[in-house]
DRENMARPA-833653 format. One record per residue: residue in one letter; x, y, z of N, C-alpha, C in turn. Coordinates in steps of 0.001 Angstrom, whole numbers. Layout:
BEGIN
  resn     n.c1     n.c2     n.c3    ca.c1    ca.c2    ca.c3     c.c1     c.c2     c.c3
     A        X        Y        Z        X        Y        Z        X        Y        Z
...
END
This chain:
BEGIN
  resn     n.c1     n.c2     n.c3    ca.c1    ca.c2    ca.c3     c.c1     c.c2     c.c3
     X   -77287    56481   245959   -78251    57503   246319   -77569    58870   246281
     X   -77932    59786   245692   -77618    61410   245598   -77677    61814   247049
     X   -76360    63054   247173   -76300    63265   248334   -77226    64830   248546
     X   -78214    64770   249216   -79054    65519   249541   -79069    66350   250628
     X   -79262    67772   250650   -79003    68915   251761   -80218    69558   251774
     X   -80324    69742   253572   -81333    70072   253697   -82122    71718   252890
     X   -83200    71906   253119   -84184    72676   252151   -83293    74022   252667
     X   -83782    74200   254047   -84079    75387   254743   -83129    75654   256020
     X   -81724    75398   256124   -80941    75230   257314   -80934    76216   258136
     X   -80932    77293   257477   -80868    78931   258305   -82388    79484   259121
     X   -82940    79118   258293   -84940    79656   258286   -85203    80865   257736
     X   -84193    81440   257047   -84684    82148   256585   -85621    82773   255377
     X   -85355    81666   254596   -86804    81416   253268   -87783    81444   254237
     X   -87917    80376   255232   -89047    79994   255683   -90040    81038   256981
     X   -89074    81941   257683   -89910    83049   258038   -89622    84440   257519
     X   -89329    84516   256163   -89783    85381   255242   -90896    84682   254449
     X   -91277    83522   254042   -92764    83337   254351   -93930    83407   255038
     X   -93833    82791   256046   -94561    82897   256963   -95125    84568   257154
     X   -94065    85342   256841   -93895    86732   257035   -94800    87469   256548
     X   -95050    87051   254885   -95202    87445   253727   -97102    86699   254055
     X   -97267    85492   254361   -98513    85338   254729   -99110    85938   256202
     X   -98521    86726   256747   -99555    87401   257462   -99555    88660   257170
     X   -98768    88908   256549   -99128    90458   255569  -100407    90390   254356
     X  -100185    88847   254205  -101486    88597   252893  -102934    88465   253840
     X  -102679    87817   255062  -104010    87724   255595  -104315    88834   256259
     X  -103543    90078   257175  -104102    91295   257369  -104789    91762   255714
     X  -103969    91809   254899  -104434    92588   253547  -106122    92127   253195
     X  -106059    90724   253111  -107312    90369   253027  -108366    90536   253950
     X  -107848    90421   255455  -109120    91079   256636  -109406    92470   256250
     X  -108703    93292   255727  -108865    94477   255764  -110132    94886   255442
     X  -110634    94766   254527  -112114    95440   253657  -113376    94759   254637
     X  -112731    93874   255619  -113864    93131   256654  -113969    94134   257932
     X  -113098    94635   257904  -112609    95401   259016  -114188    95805   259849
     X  -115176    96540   258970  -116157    96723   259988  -116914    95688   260415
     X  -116850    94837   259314  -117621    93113   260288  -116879    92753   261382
     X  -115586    93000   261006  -115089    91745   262312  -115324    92972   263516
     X  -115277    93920   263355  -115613    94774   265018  -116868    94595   265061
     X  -117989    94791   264385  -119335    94569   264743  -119402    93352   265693
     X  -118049    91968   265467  -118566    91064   266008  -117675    90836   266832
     X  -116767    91716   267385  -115796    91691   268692  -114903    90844   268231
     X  -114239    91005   266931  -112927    89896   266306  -112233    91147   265151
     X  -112380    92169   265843  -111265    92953   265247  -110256    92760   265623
     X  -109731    92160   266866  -108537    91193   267232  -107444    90668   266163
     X  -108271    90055   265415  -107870    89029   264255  -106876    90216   263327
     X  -107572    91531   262627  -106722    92178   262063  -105207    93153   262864
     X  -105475    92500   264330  -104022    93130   265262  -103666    91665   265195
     X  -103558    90454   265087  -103275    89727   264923  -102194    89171   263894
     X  -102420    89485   262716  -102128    89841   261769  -100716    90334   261381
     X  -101214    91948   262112   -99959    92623   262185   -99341    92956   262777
     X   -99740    92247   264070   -98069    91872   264874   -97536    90512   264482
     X   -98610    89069   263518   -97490    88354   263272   -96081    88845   262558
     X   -97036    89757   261635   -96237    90175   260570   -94925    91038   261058
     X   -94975    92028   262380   -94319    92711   262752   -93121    91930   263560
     X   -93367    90616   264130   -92486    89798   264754   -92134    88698   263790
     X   -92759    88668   262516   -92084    87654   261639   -90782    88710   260479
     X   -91104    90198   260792   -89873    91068   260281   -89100    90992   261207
     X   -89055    91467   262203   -87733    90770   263533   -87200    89245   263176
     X   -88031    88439   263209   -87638    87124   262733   -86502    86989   261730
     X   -87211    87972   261170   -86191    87260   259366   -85091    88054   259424
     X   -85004    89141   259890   -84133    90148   260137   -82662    89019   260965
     X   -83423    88756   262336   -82456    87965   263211   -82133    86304   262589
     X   -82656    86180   261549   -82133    84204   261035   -81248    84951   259759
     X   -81595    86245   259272   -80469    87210   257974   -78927    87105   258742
     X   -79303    87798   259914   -77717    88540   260405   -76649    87357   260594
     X   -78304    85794   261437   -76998    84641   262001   -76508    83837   261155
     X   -77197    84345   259523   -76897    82841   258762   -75618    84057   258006
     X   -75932    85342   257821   -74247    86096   257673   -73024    86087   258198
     X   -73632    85628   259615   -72340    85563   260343   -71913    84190   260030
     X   -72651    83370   260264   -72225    82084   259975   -71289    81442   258806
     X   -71519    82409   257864   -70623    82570   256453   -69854    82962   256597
     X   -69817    84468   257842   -68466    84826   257509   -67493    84467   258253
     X   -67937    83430   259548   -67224    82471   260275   -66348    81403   259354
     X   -67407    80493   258534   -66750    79745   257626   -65888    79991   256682
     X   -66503    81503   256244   -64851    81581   255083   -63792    82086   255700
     X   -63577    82714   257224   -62455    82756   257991   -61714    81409   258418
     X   -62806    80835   258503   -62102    79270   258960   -61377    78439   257614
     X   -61668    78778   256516   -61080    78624   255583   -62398    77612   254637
END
């Protein structure tokens, strides 16, 4: 059997996705914008963009630990 490593060890592919889809779903609420207040779910487009605003913190903080983590290992030899 081939020796296999995991996809995503750091997370950082994976919440620079996540990231990247709530920037796509504010983008797309957008042009709704006066429906969803007509119906008290303008919520949904702050929703949005604070995932998006705490999934840039996110990726920012899984960037710095999976750098350090490298530069731990190539000190360690």
């Amino acid at each position: 059997m081939a020796d296999v490593d995991p996809l995503d060890v750091d997370g950082v592919r994976t919440v620079a996705v996540g990231t990247v889809l709530w920037l796509v779903a504010f983008v797309l609420l957008l042009p709704f914008s006066g429906r969803l207040a007509e119906n008290d779910r303008s919520w949904w487009l702050w929703t949005c963009l604070a995932g998006f605003g705490l999934g840039v913190l996110g990726w920012d903080y899984c960037r710095r630990r999976r750098n350090r983590r490298q530069q731990r290992d190539a000190a360690q030899g």
